[in-house]
C-alpha positions in Angstrom: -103.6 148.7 54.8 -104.4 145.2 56.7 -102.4 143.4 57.9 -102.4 140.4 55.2 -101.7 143.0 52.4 -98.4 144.3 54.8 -97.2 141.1 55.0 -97.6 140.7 51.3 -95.9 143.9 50.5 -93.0 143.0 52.8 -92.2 139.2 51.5 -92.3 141.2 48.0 -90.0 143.9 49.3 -87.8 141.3 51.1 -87.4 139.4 47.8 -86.5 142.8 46.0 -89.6 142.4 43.7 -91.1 146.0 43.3 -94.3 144.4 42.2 -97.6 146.8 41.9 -100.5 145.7 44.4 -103.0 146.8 42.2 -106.6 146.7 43.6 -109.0 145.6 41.8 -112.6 146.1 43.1 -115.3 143.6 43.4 -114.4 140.5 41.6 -115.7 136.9 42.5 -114.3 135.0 39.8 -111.0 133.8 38.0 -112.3 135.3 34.8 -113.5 138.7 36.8 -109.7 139.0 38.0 -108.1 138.3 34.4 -110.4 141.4 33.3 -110.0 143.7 35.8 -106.2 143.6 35.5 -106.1 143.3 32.0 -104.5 139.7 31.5 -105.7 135.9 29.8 -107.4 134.0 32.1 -104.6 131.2 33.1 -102.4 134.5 34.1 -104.7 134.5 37.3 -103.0 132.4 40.1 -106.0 130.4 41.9 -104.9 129.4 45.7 -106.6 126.4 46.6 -106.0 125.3 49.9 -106.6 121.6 51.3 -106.3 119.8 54.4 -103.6 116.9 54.3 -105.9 114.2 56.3 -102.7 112.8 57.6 -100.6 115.5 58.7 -103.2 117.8 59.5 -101.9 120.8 57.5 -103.0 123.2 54.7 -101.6 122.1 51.6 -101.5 125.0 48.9 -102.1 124.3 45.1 -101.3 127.3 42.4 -103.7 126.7 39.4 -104.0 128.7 36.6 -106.9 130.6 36.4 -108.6 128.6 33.8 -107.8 125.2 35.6 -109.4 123.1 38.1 -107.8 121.0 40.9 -108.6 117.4 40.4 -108.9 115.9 44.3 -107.4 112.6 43.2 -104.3 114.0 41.4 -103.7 116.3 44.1 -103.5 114.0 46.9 -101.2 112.0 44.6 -98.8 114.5 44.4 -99.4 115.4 48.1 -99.0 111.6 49.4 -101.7 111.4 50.9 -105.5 111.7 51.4 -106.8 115.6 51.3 -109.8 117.1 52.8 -111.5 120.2 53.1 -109.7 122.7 54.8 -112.0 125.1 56.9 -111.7 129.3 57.4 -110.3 128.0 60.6 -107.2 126.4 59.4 -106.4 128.4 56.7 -106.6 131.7 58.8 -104.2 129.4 61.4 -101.9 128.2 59.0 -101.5 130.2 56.3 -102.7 134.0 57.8 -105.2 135.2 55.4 -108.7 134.4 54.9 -110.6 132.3 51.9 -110.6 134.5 48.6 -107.1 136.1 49.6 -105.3 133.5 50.3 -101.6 135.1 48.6 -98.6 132.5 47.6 -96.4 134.3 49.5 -96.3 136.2 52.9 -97.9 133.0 55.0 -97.8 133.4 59.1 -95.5 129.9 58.7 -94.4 127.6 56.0 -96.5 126.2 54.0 -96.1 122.9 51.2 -97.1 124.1 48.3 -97.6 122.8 44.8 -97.8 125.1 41.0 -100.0 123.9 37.8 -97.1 123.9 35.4 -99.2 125.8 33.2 -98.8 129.2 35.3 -94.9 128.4 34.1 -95.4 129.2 30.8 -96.2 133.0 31.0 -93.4 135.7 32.0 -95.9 137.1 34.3 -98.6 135.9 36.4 -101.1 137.4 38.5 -102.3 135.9 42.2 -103.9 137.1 45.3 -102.3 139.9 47.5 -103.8 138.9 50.5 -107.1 139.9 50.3 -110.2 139.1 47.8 -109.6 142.8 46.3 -106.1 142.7 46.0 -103.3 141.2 43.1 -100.1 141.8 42.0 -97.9 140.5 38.8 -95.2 138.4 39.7 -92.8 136.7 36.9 -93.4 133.1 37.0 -89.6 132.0 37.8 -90.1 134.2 40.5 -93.0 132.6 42.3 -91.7 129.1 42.0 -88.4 130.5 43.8 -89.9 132.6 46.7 -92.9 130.0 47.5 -90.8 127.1 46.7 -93.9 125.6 45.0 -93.4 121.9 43.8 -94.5 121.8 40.0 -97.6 118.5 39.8 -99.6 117.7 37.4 -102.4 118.4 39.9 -105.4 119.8 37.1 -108.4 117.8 35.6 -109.1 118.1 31.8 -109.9 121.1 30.3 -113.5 121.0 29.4 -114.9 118.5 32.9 
């Protein structure tokens, strides 16, 4: 087991969530991950990390899987200007790589922000900290343990 996917397991544990890492193969996409587990779509927790050009720290948006962040609204609800962050600075701040990127289990705090629409399902499904790796978390749940601001961070459906 790596190292990401222990740390995973252990913020799960320490939360008392006995939550299934389930892997799930070779998947690339949003809608790849919803299949392979069996869920819709916006059940799949996207973690998409930017830099905060100010502060100089990994800012972490949950979007539903069907969503995409739109940079404007997101650095409005950040308060202030966001870049790209680099494998560099995620791997430093948060402790996983790009395309396992978990909510939960980071190396240090991290501010993070939810798309309201994950809210709306008893059960949602994000990264385990690796790009093979998810588990099902309920919602409440992952607002509570990532402390997760909810924004209105998303463009339009259909952009």
């Amino acid at each position: 087991m790596s190292k990401s996917l222990k740390r995973v397991r252990a913020a799960l544990d320490e939360a008392g969530l006995d939550a299934e890492i389930v892997e799930m193969g070779e998947t690339r996409t949003a809608q790849q991950a919803a299949d392979a587990v069996g869920c819709g779509l916006d059940q799949i927790v996207k973690s998409i990390i930017y830099r905060g050009e100010e502060s100089e720290r990994a800012i972490l948006f949950l979007t539903a899987g069907g969503n995409r962040v739109d940079d404007t609204l997101a650095a409005q609800a950040a308060g202030e200007p966001l870049g790209k962050a680099d494998a560099t600075l995620v791997r430093a701040q948060t402790g996983f790589a790009i395309g396992g990127v978990a909510p939960l289990g980071h190396t240090a705090p991290v501010r993070t922000f939810c798309d309201p629409l994950l809210t709306t399902f008893d059960v949602v499904w994000a990264a385990a900290g690796t790009p093979r790796h998810v588990f099902p978390i309920p919602a409440g749940d992952l607002l509570r343990l990532t402390g997760a601001e909810l924004a209105l961070f998303t463009a339009a459906r259909g952009m």
